[in-house]
C-alpha positions as CSV (number, residue, x, y, z in Angstrom):
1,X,0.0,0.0,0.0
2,X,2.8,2.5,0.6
3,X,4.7,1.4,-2.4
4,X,1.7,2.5,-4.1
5,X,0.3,5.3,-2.5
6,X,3.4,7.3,-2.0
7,X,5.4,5.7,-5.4
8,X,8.5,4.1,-3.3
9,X,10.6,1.9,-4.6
10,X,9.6,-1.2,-2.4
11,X,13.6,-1.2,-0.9
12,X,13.1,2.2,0.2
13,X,10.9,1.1,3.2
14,X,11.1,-1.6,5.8
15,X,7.8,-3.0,7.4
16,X,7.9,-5.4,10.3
17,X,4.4,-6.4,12.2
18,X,4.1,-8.4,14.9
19,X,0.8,-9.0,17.0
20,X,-1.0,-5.9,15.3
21,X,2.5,-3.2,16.1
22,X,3.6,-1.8,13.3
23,X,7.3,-0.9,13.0
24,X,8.0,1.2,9.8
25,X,11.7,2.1,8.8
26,X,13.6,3.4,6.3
27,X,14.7,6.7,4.9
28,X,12.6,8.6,2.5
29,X,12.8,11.4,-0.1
30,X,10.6,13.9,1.3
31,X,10.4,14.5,5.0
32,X,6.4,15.1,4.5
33,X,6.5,11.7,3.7
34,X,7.1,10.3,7.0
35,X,3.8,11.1,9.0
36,X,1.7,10.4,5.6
37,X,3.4,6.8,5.8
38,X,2.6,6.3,9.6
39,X,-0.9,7.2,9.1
40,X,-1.6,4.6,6.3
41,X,-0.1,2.0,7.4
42,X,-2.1,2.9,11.1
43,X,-5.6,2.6,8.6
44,X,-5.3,-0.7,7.4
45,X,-7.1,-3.4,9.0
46,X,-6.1,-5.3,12.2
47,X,-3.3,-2.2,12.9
48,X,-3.3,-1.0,16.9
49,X,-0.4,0.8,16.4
50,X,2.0,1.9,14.3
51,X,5.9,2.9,15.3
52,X,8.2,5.0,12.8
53,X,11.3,4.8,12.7
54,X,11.2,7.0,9.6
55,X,13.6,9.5,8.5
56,X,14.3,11.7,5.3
57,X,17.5,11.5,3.3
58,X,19.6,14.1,5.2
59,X,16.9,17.0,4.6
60,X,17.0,16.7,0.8
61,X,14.0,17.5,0.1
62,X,12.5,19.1,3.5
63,X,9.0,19.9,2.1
64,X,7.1,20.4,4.5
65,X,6.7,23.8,5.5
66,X,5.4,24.1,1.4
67,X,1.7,24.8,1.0
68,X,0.2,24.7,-2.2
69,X,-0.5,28.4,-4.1
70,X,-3.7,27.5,-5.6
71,X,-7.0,27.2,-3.0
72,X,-8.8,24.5,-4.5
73,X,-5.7,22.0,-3.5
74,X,-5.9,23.1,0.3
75,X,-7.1,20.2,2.0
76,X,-7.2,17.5,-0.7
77,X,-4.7,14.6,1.2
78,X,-6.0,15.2,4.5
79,X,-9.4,14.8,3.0
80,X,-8.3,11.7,1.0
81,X,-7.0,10.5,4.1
82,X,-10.0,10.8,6.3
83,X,-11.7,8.6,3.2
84,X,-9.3,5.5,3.2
């Protein structure tokens, strides 16, 4: 689902699960990434919790202070998000 949703490569993120815990790892691109990965993989069925061990490849691409310009893309992942 990760793969997918945020188009990694499927090396670029580890995923271990035991008894419902899941532990995410990995580095990624973007560090807005990080908590978008944490709360999909906290959505899918049979998760009670989700631990990231996530980081972002030495700030190079530290988006996430960037909001978009145009007003009718405020809100559209967090309202995607609320619908998975």
């Amino acid at each position: 689902m990760l793969v997918r949703t945020l188009w990694l490569a499927p090396h670029t993120i580890g995923v271990r699960v035991q008894d419902g815990v899941v532990t995410l790892t990995g580095e990624l691109r973007r560090r807005s990434e990080v908590p978008i990965a944490v709360r999909l993989a906290g959505r899918v069925d049979g998760v009670v919790s989700v631990t990231g061990h996530l980081g972002h490849l030495g700030h190079q691409e530290d988006d996430a202070h960037l909001r978009p310009t145009e007003q009718a893309l405020h809100g559209i992942t967090e309202e995607w998000l609320r619908k998975t």
